[in-house]
Biopython code that builds the backbone (N, CA, C, O; Angstrom):
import numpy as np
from Bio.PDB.StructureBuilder import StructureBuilder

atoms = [
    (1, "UNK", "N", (-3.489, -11.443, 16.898)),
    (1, "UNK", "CA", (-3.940, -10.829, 15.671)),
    (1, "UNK", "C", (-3.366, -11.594, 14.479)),
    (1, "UNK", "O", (-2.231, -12.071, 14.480)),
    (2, "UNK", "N", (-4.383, -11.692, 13.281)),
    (2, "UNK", "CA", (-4.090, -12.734, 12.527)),
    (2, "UNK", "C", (-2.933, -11.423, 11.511)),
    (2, "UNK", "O", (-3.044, -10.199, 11.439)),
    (3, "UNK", "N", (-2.107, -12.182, 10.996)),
    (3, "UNK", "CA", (-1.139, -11.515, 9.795)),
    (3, "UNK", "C", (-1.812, -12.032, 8.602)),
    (3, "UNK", "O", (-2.358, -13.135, 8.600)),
    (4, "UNK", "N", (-1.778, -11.127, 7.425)),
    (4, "UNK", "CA", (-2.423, -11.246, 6.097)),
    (4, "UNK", "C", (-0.931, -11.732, 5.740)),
    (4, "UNK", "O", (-0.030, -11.343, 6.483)),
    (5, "UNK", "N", (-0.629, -12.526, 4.690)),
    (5, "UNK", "CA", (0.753, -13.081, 3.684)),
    (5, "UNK", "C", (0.945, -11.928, 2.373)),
    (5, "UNK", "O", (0.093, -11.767, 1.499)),
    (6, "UNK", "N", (1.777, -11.451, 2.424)),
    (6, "UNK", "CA", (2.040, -10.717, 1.112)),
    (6, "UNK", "C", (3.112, -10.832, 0.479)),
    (6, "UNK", "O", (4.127, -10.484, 1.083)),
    (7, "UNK", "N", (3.239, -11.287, -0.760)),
    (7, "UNK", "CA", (4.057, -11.824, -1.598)),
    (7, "UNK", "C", (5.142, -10.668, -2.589)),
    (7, "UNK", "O", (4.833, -9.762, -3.364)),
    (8, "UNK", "N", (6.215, -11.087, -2.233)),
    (8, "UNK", "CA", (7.078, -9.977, -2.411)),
    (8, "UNK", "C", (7.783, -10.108, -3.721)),
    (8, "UNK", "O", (8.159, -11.240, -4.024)),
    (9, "UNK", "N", (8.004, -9.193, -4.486)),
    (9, "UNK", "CA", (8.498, -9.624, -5.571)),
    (9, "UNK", "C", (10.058, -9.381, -5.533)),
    (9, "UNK", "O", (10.677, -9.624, -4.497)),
    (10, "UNK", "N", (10.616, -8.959, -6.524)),
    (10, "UNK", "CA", (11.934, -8.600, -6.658)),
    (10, "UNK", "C", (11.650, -7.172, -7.263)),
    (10, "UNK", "O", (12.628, -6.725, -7.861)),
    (11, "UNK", "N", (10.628, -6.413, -7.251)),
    (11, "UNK", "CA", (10.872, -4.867, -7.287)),
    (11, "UNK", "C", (11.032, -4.604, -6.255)),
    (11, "UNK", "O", (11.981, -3.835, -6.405)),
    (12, "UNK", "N", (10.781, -4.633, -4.832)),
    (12, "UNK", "CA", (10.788, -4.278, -3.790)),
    (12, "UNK", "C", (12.288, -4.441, -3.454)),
    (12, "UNK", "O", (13.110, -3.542, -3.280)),
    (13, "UNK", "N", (12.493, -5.946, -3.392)),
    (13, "UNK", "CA", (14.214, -5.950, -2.716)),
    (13, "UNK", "C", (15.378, -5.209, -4.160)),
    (13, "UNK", "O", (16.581, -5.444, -4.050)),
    (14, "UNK", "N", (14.980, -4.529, -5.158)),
    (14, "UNK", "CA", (15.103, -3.735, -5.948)),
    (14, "UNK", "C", (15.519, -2.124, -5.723)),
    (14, "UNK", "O", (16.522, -1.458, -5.982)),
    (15, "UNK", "N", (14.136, -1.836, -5.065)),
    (15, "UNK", "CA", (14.128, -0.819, -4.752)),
    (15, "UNK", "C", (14.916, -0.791, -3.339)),
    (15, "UNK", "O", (15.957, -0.138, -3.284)),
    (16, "UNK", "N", (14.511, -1.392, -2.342)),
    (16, "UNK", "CA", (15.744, -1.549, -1.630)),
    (16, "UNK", "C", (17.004, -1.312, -1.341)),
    (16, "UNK", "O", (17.496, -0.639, -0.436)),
    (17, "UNK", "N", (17.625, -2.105, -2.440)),
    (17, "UNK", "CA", (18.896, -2.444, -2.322)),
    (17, "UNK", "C", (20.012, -1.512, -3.370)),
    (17, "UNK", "O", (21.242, -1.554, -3.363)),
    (18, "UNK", "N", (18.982, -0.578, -4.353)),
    (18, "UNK", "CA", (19.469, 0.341, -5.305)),
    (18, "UNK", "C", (20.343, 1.600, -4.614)),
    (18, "UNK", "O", (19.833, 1.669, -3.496)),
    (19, "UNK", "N", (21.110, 2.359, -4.663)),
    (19, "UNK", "CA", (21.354, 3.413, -4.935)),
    (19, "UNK", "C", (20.201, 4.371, -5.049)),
    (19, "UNK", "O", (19.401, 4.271, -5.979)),
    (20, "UNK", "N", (20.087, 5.409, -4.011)),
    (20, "UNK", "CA", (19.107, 6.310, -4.669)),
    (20, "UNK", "C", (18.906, 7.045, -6.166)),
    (20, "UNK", "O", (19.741, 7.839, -6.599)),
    (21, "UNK", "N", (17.619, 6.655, -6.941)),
    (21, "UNK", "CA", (17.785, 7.090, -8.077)),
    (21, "UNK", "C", (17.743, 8.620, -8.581)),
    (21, "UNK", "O", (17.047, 9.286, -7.816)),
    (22, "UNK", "N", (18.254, 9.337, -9.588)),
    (22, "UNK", "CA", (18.111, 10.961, -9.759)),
    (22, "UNK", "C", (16.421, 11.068, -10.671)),
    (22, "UNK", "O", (15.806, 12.125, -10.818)),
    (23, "UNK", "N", (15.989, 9.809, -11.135)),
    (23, "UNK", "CA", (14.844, 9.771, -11.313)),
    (23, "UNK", "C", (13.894, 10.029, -10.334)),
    (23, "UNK", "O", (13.729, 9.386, -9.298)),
    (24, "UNK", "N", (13.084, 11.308, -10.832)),
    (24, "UNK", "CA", (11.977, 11.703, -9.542)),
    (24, "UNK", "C", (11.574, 10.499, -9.165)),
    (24, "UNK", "O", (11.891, 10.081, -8.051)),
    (25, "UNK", "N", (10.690, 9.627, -10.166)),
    (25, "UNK", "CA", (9.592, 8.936, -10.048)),
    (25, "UNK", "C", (10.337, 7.546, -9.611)),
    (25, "UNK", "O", (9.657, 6.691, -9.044)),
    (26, "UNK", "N", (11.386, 7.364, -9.804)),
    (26, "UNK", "CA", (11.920, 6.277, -9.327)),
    (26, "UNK", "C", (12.578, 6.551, -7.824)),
    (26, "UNK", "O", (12.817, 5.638, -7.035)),
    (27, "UNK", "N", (12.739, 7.449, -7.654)),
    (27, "UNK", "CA", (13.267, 7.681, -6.356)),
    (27, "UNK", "C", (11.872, 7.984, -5.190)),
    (27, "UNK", "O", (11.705, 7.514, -4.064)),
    (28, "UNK", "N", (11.200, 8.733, -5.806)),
    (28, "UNK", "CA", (9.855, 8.295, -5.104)),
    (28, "UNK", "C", (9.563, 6.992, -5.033)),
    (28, "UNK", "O", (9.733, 6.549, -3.898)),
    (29, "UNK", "N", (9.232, 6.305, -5.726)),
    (29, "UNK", "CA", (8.826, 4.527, -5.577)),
    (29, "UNK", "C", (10.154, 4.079, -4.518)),
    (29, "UNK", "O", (10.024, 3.005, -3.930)),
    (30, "UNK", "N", (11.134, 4.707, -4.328)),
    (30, "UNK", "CA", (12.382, 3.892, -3.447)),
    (30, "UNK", "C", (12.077, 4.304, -2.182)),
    (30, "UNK", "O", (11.922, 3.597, -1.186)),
    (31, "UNK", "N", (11.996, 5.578, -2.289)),
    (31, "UNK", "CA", (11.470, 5.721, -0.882)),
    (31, "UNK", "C", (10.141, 5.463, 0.231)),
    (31, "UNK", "O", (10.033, 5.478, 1.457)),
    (32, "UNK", "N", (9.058, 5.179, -1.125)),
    (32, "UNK", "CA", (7.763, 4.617, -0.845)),
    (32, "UNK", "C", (7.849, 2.798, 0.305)),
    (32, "UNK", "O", (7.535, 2.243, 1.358)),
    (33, "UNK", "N", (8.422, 2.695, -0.804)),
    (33, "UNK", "CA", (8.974, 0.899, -0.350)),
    (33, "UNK", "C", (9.981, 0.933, 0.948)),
    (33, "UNK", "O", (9.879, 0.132, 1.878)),
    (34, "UNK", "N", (10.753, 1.748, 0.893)),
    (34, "UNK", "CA", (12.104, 1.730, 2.383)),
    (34, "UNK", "C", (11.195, 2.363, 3.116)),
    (34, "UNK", "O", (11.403, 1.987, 4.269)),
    (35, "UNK", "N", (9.935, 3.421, 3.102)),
    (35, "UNK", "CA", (9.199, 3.431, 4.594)),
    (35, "UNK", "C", (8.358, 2.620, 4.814)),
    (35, "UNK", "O", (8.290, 2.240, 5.983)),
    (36, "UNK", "N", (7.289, 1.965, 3.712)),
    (36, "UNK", "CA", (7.182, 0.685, 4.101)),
    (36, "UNK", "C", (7.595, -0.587, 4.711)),
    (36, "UNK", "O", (6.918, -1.304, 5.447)),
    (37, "UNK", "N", (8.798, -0.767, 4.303)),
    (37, "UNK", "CA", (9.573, -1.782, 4.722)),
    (37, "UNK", "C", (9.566, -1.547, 6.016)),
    (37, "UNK", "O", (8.845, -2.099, 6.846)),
    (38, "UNK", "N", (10.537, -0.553, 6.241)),
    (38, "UNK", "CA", (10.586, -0.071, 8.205)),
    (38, "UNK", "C", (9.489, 0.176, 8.764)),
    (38, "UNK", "O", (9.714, 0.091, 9.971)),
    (39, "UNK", "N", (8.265, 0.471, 8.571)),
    (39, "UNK", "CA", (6.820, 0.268, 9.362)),
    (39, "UNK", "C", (5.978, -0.628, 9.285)),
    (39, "UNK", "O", (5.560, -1.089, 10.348)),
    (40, "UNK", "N", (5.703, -0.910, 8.609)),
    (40, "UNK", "CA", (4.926, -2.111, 7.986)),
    (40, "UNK", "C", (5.184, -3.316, 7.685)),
    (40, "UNK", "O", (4.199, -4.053, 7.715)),
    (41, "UNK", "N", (6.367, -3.892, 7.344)),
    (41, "UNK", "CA", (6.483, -5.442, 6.972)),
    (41, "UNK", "C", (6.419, -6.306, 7.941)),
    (41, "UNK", "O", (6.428, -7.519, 7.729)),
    (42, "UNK", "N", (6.345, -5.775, 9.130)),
    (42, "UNK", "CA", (6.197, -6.786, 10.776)),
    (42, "UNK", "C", (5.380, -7.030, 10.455)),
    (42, "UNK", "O", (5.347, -8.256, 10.563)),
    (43, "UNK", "N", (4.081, -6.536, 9.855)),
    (43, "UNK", "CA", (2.594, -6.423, 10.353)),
    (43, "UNK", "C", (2.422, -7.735, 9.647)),
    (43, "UNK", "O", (1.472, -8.479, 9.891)),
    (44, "UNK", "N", (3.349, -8.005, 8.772)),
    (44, "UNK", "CA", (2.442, -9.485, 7.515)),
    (44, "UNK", "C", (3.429, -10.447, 7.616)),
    (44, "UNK", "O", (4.512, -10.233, 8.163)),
    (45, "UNK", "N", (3.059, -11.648, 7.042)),
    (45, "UNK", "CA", (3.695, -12.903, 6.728)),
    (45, "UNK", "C", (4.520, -12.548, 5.350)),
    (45, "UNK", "O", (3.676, -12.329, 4.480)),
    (46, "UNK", "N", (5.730, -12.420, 4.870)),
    (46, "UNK", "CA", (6.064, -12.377, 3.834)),
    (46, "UNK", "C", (6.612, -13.335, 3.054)),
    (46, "UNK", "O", (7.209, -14.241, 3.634)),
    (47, "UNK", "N", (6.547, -13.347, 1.838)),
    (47, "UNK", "CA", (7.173, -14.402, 1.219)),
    (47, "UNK", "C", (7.447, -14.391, -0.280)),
    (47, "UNK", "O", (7.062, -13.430, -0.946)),
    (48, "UNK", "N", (8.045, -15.336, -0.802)),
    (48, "UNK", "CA", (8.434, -14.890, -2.497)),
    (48, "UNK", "C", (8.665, -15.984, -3.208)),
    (48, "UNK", "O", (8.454, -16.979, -2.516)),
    (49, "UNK", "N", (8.989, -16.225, -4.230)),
    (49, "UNK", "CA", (9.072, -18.032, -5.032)),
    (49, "UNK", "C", (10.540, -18.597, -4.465)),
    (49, "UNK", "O", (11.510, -17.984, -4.018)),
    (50, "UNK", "N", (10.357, -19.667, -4.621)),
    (50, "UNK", "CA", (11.936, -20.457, -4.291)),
    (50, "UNK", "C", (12.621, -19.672, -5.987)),
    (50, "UNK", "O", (13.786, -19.279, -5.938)),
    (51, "UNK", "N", (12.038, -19.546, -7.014)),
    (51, "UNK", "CA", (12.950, -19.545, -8.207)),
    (51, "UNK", "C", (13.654, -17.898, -7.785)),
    (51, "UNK", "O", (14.856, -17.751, -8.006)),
    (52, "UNK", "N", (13.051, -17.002, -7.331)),
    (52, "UNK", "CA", (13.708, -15.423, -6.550)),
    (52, "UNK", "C", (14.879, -15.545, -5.789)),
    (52, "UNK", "O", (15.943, -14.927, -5.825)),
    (53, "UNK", "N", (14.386, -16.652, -4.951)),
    (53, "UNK", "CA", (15.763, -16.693, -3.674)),
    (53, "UNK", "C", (16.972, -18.065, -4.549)),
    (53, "UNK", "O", (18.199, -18.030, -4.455)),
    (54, "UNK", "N", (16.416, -18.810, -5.093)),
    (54, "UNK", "CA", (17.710, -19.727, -6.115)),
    (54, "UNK", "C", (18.268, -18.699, -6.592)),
    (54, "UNK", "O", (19.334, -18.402, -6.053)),
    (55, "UNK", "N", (17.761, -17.764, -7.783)),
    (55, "UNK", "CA", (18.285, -16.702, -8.719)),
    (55, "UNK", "C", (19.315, -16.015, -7.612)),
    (55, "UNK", "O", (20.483, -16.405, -7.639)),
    (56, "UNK", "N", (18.917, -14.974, -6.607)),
    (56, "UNK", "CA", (19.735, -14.317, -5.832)),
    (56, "UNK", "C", (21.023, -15.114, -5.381)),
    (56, "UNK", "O", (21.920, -14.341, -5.045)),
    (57, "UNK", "N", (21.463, -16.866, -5.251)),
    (57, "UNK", "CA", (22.078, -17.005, -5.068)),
    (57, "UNK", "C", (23.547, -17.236, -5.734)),
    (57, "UNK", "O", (24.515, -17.494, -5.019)),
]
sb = StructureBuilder()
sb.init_structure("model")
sb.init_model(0)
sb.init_chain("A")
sb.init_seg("    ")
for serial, (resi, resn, name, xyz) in enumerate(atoms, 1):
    if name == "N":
        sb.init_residue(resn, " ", resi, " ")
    sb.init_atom(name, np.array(xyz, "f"), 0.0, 1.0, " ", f" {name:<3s}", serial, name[0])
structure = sb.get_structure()
């Protein structure tokens, strides 16, 4: 089965990597993305700019 590529930004490893927020709407979007992440990100090719992963370092 072919994988579609989906390009990841830095809201995602954002939301991620945050602290749960006391913001409804932000804590919804955190948790949207962390069950995504755990079901779904096998399914695709992922990827992001070299200037994302330089910055993070």
């Amino acid at each position: 089965m072919k994988k579609f590529s989906v390009y990841i930004e830095t809201s995602i490893i954002s939301y991620l990597a945050a602290k749960p927020s006391r913001d409804l709407l932000t804590a919804a979007c955190q948790q949207i993305t962390v069950e995504w992440w755990e079901d779904k990100r096998n399914e695709y090719n992922l990827f992001t700019s070299e200037l994302v992963v330089k910055n993070e370092k």
